[in-house]
N, C-alpha and C positions, 0 to 999 in steps of 0.2 A: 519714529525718530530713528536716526542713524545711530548706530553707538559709538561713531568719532564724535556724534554732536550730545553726547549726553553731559558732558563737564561742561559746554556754554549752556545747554539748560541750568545746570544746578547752579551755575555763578548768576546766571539771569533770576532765578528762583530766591537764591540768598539774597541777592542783592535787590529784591522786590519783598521778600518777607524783613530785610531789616528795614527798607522805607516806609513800610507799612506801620512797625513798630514804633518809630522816627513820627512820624505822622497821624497817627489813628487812622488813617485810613486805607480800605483795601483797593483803592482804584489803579496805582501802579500792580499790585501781586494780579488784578484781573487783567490788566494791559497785556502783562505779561504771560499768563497763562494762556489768554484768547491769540496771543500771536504764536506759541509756543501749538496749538492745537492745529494750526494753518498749517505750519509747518509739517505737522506728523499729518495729518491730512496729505499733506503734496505729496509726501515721501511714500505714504503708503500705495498711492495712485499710481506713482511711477519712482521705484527706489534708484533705480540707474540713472533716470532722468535729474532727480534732486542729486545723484552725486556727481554727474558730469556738470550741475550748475554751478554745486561747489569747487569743485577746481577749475571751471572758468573764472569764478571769480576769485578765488585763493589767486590765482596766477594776475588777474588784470590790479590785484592788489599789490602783488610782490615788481610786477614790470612798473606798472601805470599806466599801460597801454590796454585801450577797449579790445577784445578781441574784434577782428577782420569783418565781423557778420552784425557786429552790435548795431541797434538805432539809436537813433535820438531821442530822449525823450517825446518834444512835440511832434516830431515824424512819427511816432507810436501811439502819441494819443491821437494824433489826423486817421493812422491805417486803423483806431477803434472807432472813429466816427463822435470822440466826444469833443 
């Protein structure tokens, strides 16, 4: 994991360990951890690559506009063949 991204883990982590408490159950703190593992997974593959995702998407969030090269969703799932 990046360490700009380690405060959205911990708020994601609080905020799955109080629902848990909230609920008796662990299935959101696992939701959360299993997606939080993808992520440090991606990062560690390619750390440049996960932080140029991150500022495309920080920026396509702040304009609203897709970057220039984005697909479409179903154009992305036709070039995966599902």
């Amino acid at each position: 994991m990046l360490p700009e991204e380690v405060g959205d883990f911990d708020a994601a982590y609080q905020q799955a360990l109080k629902l848990a408490s909230e609920t008796l159950s662990l299935e959101a703190l696992q939701d959360t951890l299993s997606s939080w593992r993808r992520i440090a997974q991606m990062t560690q593959a390619d750390p440049a690559g996960h932080r140029r995702m991150l500022a495309r998407a920080k920026e396509a969030q702040r304009t609203g506009q897709l970057p220039d090269d984005a697909v479409d969703w179903n154009q992305f799932r036709t070039e995966l063949g599902v």
